[in-house]
C-alpha positions in Angstrom: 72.5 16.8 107.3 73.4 13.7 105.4 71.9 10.5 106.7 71.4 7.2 104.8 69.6 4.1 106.1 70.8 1.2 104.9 68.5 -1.3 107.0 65.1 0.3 108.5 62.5 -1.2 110.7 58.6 -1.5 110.5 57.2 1.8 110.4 55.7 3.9 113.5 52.5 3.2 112.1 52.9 -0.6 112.7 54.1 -0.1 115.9 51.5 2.3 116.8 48.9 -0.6 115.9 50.8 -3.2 117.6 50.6 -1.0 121.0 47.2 -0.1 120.7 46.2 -4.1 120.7 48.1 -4.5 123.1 46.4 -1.6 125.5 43.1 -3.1 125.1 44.1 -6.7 126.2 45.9 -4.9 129.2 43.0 -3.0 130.0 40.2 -5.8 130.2 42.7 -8.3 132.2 43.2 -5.2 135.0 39.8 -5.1 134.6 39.4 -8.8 136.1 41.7 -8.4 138.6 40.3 -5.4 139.9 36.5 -6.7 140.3 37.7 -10.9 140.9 40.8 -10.5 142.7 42.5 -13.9 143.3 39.8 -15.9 141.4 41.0 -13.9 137.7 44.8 -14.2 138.7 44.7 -17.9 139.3 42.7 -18.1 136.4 44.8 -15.9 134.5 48.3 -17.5 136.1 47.1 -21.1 134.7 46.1 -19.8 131.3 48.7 -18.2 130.4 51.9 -19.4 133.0 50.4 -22.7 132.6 50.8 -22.9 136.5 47.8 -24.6 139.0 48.7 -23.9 142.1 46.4 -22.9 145.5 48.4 -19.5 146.5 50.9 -18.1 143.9 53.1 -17.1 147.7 56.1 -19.6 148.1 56.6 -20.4 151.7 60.0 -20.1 153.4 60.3 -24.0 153.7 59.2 -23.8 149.4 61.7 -21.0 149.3 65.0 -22.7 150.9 64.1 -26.2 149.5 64.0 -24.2 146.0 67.3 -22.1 146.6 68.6 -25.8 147.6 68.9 -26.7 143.9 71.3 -23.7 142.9 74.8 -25.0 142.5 77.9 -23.8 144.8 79.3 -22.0 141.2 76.1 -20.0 140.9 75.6 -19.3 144.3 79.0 -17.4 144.2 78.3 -15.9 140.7 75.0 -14.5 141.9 76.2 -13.0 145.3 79.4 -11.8 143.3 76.6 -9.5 141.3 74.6 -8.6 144.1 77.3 -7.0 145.7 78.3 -5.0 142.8 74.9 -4.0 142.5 74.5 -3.0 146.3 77.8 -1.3 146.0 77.1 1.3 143.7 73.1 1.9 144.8 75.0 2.4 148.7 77.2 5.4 147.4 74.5 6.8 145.2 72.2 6.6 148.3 75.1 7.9 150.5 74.7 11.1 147.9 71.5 11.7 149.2 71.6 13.7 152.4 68.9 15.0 154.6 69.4 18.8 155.0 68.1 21.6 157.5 69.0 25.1 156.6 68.4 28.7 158.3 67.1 30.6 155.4 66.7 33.6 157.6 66.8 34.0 161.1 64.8 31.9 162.7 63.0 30.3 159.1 64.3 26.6 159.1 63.8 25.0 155.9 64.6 21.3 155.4 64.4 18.0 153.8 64.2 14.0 154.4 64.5 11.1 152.2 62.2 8.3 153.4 61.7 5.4 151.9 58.9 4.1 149.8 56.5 2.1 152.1 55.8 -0.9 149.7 56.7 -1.6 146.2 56.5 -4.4 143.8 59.2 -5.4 141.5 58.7 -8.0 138.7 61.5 -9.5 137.2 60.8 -11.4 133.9 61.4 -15.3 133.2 59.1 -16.9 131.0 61.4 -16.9 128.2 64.6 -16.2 129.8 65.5 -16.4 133.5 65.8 -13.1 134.3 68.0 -13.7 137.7 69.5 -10.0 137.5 66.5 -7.9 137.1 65.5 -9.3 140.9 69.4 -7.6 141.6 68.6 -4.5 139.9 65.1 -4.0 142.0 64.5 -6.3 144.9 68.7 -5.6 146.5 68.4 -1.8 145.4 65.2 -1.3 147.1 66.4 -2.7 150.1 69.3 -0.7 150.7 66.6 2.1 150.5 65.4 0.6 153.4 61.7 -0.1 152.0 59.9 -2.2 154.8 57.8 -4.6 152.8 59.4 -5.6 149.0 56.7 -8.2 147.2 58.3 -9.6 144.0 56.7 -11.9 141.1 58.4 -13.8 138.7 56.6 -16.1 136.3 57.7 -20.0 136.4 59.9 -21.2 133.6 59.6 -24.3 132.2 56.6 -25.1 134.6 58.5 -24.4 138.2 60.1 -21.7 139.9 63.1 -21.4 139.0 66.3 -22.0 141.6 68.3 -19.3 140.3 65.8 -16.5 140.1 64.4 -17.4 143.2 67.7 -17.6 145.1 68.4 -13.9 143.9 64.9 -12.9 145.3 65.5 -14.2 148.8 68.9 -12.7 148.4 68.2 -9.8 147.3 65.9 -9.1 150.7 62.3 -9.7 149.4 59.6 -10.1 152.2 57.3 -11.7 149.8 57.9 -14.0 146.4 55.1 -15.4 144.3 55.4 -17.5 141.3 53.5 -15.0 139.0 54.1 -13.7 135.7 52.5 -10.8 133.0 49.7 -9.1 133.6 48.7 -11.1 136.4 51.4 -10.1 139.0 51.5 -6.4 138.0 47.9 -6.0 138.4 47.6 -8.4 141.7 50.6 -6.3 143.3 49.0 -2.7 142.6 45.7 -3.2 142.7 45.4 -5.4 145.6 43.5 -8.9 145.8 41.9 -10.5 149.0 45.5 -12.3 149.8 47.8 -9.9 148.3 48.2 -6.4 149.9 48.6 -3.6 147.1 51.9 -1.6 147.2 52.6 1.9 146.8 55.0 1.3 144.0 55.8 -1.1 140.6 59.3 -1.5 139.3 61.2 -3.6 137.3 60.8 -4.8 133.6 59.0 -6.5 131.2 57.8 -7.4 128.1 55.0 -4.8 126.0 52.2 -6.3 128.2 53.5 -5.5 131.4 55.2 -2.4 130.2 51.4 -1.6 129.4 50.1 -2.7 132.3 52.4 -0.4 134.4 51.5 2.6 132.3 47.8 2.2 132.8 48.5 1.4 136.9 50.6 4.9 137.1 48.5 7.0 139.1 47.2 4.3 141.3 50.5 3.7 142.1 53.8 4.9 141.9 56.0 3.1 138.5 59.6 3.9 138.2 59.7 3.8 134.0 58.7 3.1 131.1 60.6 0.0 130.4 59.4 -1.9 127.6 60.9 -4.7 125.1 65.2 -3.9 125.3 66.4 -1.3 122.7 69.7 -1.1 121.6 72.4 1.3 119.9 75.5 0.7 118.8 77.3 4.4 118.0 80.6 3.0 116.1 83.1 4.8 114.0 85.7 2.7 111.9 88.4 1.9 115.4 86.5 -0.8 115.6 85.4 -3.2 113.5 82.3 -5.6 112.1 82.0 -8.7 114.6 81.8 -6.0 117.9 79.0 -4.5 116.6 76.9 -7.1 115.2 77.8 -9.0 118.1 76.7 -6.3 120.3 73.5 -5.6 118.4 72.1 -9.7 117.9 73.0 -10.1 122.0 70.1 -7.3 122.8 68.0 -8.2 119.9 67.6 -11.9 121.5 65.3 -10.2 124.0 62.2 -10.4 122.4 60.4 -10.5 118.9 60.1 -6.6 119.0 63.6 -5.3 120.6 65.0 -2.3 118.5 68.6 -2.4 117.6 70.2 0.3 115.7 73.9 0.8 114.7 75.0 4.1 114.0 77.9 5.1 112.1 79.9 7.1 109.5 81.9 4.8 108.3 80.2 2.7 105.3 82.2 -0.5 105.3 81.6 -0.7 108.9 78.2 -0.5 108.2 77.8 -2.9 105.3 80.3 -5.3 106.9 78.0 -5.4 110.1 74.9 -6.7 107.9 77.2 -9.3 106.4 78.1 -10.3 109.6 74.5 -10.2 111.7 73.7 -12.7 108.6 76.4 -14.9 109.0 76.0 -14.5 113.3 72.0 -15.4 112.6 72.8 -18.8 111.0 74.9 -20.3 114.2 72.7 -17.8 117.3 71.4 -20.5 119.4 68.4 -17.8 119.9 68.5 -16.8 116.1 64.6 -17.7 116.2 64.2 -14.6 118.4 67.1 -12.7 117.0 66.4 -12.8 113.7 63.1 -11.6 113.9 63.9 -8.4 116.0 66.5 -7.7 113.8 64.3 -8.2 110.7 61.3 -6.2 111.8 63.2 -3.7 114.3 67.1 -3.6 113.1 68.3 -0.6 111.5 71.7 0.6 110.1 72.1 4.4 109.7 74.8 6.4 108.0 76.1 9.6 108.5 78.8 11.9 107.6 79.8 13.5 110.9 80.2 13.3 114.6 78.2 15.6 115.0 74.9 14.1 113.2 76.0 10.7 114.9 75.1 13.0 118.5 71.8 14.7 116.9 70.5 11.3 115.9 71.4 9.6 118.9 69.9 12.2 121.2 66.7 12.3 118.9 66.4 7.9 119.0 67.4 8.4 122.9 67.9 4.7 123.0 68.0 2.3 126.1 71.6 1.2 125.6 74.0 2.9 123.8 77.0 1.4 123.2 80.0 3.8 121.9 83.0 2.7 120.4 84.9 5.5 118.9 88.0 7.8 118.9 86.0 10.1 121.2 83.8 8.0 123.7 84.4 10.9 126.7 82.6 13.4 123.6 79.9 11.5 123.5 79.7 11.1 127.1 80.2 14.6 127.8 77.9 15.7 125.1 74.8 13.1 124.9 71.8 14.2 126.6 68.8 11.6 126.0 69.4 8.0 126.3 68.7 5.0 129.2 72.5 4.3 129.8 75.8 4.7 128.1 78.5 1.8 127.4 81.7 3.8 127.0 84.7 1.8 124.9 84.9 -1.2 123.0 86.1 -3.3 126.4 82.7 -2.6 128.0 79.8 -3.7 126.5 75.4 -3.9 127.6 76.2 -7.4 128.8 78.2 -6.4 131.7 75.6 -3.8 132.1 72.2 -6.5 132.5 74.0 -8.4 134.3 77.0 -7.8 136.6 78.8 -4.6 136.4 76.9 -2.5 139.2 74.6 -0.1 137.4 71.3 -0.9 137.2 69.5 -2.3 134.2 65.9 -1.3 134.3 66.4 1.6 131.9 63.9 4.1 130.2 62.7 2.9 126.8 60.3 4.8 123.8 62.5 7.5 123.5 61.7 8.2 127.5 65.4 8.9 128.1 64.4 12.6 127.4 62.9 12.9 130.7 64.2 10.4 132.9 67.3 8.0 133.8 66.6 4.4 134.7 65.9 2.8 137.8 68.1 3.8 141.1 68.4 3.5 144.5 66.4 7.3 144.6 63.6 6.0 143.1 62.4 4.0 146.0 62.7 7.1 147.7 60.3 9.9 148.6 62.3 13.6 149.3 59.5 15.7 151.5 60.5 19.2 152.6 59.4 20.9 156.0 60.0 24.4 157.4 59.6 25.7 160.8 59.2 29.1 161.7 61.2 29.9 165.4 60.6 33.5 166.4 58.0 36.3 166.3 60.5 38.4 164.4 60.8 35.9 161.8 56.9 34.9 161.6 56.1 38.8 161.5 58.5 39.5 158.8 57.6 36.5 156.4 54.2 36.7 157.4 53.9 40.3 156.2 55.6 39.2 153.1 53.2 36.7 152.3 49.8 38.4 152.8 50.7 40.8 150.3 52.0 38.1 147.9 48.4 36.0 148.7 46.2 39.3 148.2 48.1 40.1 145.1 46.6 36.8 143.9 43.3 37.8 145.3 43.6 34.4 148.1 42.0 36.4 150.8 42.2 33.1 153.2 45.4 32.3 152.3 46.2 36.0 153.9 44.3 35.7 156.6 46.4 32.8 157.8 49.5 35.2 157.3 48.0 38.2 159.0 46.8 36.3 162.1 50.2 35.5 162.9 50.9 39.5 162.0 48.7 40.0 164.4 50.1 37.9 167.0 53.6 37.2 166.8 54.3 41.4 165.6 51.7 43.1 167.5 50.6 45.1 164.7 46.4 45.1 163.8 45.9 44.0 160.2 42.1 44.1 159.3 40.9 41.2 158.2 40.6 41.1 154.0 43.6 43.5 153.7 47.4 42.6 153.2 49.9 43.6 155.8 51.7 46.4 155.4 
């Protein structure tokens, strides 16, 4: 294999140290909230949201007098997305059926999907107004019929913000509170003496609350991984240098630390991209952010085939991978570990984040090996049953599974096999013996 980088990134090892600082901040703040409950997050909310207020929970009088604000324009734009969104999470939760089988006679094996009872979702605003992540979380766990969705947003530029909020309220959340970071995370899961904890977090964030969601899982329920935005570009020379760096500075204005990566075997494409991120960087409105994820976090690799182009893709497993070749449906057909994949130069991660219908919340740290991004079955919980209906069919299985317990020396587990031996199919098994 023949691969050259033209650009790299800091090195894991940098990384590595930035996450481990970041683990130990996240670790003493939970700590507060756990033992002070709503004394550390209002503490914690005016530190670092900058935002005094008595109770972080906007009333429905705050609510509609806040939605009040968002123009007739954005109203529409925002409902326009909703529905896309709610479209596709309805048919993917239409794919999910209850079943009830007869295994054998009378053995009835089935399943049901029942909602999560309570989650959390956080959608991010600090920075940027992140009005589509309360789309992506907040309307998609409501048409999995959750009962009680709490949702926290930070305030931007020192109030809630009309747009974000709107979406919330639209969206179907029973509870909004103006709270951002480590603070709303760790109030929703672990619990304080006004906020209820919920059984699940969703939704994403920047590295703190990425952290903070990793250290809560266990406690409660997370749906991913889903730290500061990655991005991949996967381009061959049909298309040309102003898509791709266009396409890698519009992810890389997430954050200070948001990977973006172009892939390629074409080197003018390559080396025309850098040229043009530099030229992009001097007229980004966001070029502060931009040009600092690109500098510490951009990278530009080379290679000779398709086929390496796959094996390094697959190996980075990227959040967004955008593919713009003369064989998009290979890649599609062929790609195994990545958050989500933008097929064709027409489509692009924009329309992904923001409008398109698929959700945005997307694994991230090379977690696309073992899971996809957030969906409409995440706020689900698939629980099996079984019911056993005649004496034939508890004899038969029953003699079955006292031999299989005794062969694993469970002499209890037999026993509750053989009583129904004994029972249901008239026949004396001695107790501490497998049925014959």
């Amino acid at each position: 294999m023949t691969i050259e980088y033209l650009k790299r990134g800091i090195s894991d090892s940098d990384r590595a140290e930035d996450d481990a600082k970041t683990a130990a901040v996240v670790a003493d703040t939970l700590k507060q909230i756990e033992q002070h409950g709503d004394k550390a997050v209002h503490e914690l909310a005016v530190k670092f949201d900058n935002y005094d207020r008595e109770s972080y929970r906007l009333t429905d009088d705050e609510i509609q007098s806040i939605i009040a604000k968002v123009s007739a324009r954005d109203m529409e734009d925002l409902k326009f997305a909703q529905e896309q969104v709610r479209n596709f999470a309805q048919a993917q939760r239409a794919s999910m059926v209850d079943i009830e089988i007869e295994t054998l006679p009378g053995v009835i094996l089935g399943h049901k999907n029942i909602p999560v009872q309570s989650v959390g979702c956080y959608v991010p605003g600090g920075k940027f107004p992140m009005v589509a992540s309360a789309h992506m979380s907040i309307a998609t766990a409501s048409v999995a019929g959750v009962p009680r969705i709490v949702a926290c947003t930070p305030p931007f530029n020192g109030e809630p913000n009309p747009a974000v909020i709107a979406a919330m309220h639209l969206g179907g959340a029973h509870e909004i509170y103006v709270l951002g970071g480590i603070q709303a995370v760790g109030a929703m899961a672990l619990g304080t003496q006004t906020i209820a904890p919920v059984h699940l977090l969703v939704g994403p964030g920047n590295a703190f609350v990425a952290e903070a969601k990793r250290q809560l899982f266990g406690r409660v329920g997370i749906d991913l991984f889903a730290g500061p935005t990655e991005t991949m570009v996967i381009a061959d020379d049909t298309v040309d240098a102003e898509l791709c760096a266009t396409d890698l500075l519009g992810q890389a204005e997430h954050g200070y630390n948001s990977p973006a990566v172009l892939l390629t075997n074409s080197r003018t494409l390559a080396e025309e991209t850098l040229k043009e991120i530099d030229r992009l960087l001097t007229i980004l409105p966001t070029a502060d952010t931009a040009s600092v994820s690109w500098r510490d976090y951009g990278e530009v690799i080379l290679c000779d085939t398709y086929d390496e182009m796959l094996e390094v893709a697959d190996d980075i497993a990227s959040e967004h991978v955008q593919v713009m070749t003369d064989r998009d449906d290979w890649f599609l057909e062929n790609m195994t570990c990545y958050g989500a994949l933008f097929l064709g130069a027409r489509t692009n991660v924009a329309n992904g984040d923001k409008v398109i219908g698929t959700n945005h919340t997307l694994p991230t740290k090379k977690a696309g090996r073992y899971t996809g991004g957030l969906w409409v079955g995440k706020f689900l919980k698939t629980h099996s049953y079984q019911k056993v209906l005649t004496d034939e069919a508890a004899t038969t299985i029953g003699e079955y599974g006292s031999r299989l317990c005794m062969l694993e020396g469970f002499v209890g587990h037999a026993e509750q096999c053989n009583v129904r031996v004994r029972r249901y199919g008239k026949k004396n098994v001695p107790y501490g013996e497998a049925a014959l």
